[in-house]
C-alpha atoms as one frame of an Amber mdcrd trajectory, in Angstrom:
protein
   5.263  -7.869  13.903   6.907  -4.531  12.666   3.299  -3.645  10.658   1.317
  -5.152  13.821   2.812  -2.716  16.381   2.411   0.338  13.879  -0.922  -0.527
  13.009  -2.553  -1.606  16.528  -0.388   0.313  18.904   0.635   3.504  17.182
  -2.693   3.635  15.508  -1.080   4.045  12.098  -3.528   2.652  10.243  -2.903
   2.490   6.377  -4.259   0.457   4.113  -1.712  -1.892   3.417  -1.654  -2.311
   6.838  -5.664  -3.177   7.090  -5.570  -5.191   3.615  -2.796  -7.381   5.193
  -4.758  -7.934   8.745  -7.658  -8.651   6.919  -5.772 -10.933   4.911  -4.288
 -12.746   7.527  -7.730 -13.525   9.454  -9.119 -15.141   6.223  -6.054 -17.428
   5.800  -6.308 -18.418   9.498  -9.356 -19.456   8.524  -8.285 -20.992   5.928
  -5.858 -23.103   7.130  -8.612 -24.975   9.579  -9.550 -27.395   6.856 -12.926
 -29.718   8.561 -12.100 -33.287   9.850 -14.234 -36.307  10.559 -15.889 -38.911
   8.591 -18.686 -36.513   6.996 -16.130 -34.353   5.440 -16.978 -34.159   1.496
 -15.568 -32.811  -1.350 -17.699 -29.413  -0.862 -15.714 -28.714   2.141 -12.499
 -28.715   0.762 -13.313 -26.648  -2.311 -14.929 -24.230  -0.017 -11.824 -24.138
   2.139  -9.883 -22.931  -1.577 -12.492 -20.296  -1.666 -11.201 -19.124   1.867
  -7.657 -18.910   0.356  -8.607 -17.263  -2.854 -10.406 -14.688  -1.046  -7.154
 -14.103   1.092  -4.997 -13.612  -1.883  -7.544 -11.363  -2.910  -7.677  -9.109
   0.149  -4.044  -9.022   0.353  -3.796  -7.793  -3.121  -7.036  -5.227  -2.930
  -5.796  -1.932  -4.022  -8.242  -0.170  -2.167 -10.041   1.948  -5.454 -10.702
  -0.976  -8.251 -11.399  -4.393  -7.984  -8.983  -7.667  -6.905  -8.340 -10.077
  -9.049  -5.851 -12.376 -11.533  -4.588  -9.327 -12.310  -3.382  -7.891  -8.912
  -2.393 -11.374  -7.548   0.109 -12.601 -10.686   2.418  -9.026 -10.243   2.346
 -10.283  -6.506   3.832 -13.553  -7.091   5.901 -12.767  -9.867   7.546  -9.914
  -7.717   9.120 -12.836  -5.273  13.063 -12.892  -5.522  13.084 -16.951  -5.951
  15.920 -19.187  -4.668  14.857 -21.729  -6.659  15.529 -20.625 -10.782  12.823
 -23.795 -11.771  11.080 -20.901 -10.103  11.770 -18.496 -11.792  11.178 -20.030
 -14.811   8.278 -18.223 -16.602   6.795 -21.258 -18.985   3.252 -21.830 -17.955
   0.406 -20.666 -19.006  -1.732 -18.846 -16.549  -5.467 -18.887 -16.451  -6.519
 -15.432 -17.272 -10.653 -15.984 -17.482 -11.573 -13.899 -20.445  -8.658 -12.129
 -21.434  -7.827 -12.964 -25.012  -5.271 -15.652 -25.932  -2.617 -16.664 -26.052
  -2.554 -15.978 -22.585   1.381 -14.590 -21.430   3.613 -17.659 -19.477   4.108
 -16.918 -16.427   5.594 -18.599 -13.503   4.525 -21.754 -11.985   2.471 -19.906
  -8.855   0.643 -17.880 -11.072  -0.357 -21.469 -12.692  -1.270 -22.724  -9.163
  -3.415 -19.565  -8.181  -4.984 -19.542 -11.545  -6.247 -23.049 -10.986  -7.052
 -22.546  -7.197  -9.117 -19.600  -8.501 -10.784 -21.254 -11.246 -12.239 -23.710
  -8.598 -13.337 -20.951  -6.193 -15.525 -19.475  -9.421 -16.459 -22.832 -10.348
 -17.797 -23.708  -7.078 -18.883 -19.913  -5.739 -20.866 -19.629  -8.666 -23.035
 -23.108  -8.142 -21.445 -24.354 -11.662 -20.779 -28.074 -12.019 -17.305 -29.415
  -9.795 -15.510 -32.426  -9.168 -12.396 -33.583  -7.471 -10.329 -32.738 -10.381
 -10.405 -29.210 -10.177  -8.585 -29.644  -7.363  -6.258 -32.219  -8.689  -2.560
 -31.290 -10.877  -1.861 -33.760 -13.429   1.229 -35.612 -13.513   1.812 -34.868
  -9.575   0.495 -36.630  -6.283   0.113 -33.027  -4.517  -3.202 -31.330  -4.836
  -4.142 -27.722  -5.166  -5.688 -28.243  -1.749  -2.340 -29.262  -0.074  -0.417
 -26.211  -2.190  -2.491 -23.543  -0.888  -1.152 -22.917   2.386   2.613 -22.779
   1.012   1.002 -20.738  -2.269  -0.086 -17.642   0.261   3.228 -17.903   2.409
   5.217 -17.248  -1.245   2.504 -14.459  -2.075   3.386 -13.129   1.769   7.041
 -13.048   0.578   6.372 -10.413  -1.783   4.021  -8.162   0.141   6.178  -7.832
   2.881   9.668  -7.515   0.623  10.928 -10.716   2.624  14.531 -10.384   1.603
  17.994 -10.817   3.135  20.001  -7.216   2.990  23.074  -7.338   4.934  25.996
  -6.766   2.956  28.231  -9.699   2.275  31.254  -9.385   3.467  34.938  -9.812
   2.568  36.271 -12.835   2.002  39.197 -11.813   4.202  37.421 -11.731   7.146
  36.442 -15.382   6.859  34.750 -15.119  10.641  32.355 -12.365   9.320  31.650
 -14.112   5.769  31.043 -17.243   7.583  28.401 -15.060  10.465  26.438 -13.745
   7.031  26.538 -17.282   5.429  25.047 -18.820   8.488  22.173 -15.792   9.016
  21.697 -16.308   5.202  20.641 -19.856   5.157  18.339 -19.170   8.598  16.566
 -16.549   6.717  15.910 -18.315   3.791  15.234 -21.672   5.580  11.418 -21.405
   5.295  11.085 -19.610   2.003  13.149 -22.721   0.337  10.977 -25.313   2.138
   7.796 -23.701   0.592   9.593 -23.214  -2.763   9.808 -26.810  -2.471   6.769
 -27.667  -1.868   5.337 -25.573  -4.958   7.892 -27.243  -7.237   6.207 -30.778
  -6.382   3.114 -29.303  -8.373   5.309 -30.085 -11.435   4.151 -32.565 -14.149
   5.773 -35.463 -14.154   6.969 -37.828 -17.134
């Protein structure tokens, strides 16, 4: 709300600013996924599309192009609760880069796949279901989107707790900046969640 009052009512207008608006309106879009008995594969991968091209606008860097390599830094710049999170041990698609590709962290894993598809499918190559499906897990890359951008969204906007804890002494003040802690971080753990049920399973 912060960057929508600067940008619309004080009319500073930078380009972080526009690249996260525009952002936004895509992933809106996005998250409107068709219903009814004729909806087909199609219309699911072309709802990833919609989110890859979000990532992508968040990302732009206004001279250059947007890409892999804008969105990884992104994700990888998110302060984790979770340290399976953290946890850089996957390998990343990185299109024609040459291998071995670096690990990275299991979002960059999930965008890399969610962005294969979106080629796959913008392009008019063959596609199936299983571009959309992560073996070993019952959660699909189609379900992990949504919670995918709100972790990118974490990192754009710096989403972080800052007051200082307080002395243990003052257990009425310590107890205040536990409670405001876990309020904060309430919805950032529930996505982190949700991305760690993209894990293979034995």
């Amino acid at each position: 709300m912060k960057r929508w009052r600067r940008h619309y009512l004080r009319n500073r207008q930078t380009w972080e600013d526009r690249a996260l608006f525009r952002s936004l309106n895509m992933a809106v879009q996005a998250t409107q996924p068709p219903g009814g008995s004729d909806v087909t594969f199609y219309d699911l991968i072309r709802n990833a599309a919609l989110w890859v091209g979000a990532f992508e606008m968040l990302t732009h860097p206004r001279k250059g192009n947007a890409g892999l390599r804008t969105v990884y830094p992104l994700l990888e710049s998110v302060k984790c609760e979770d340290k399976n999170l953290r946890k850089k041990t996957y390998t990343a698609y990185m299109g024609s880069a040459p291998k071995p590709w670096p690990r990275r962290m299991l979002p960059c894993k999930l965008y890399g796949r969610l962005y294969q598809a979106r080629n796959k499918y913008i392009h008019g190559n063959p596609v199936s279901p299983a571009l959309l499906q992560l073996k070993g897990s019952k959660h699909g890359l189609f379900w992990l989107a949504a919670p995918l951008y709100r972790f990118a969204l974490t990192g754009f906007l710096k989403l972080e707790f800052k007051p200082k804890m307080p002395k243990l002494s003052n257990p009425k003040a310590f107890g205040r900046y536990i409670a405001e802690r876990m309020d904060f971080y309430d919805a950032q753990q529930l996505i982190e969640r949700a991305l760690l049920r993209a894990r293979n399973r034995p």
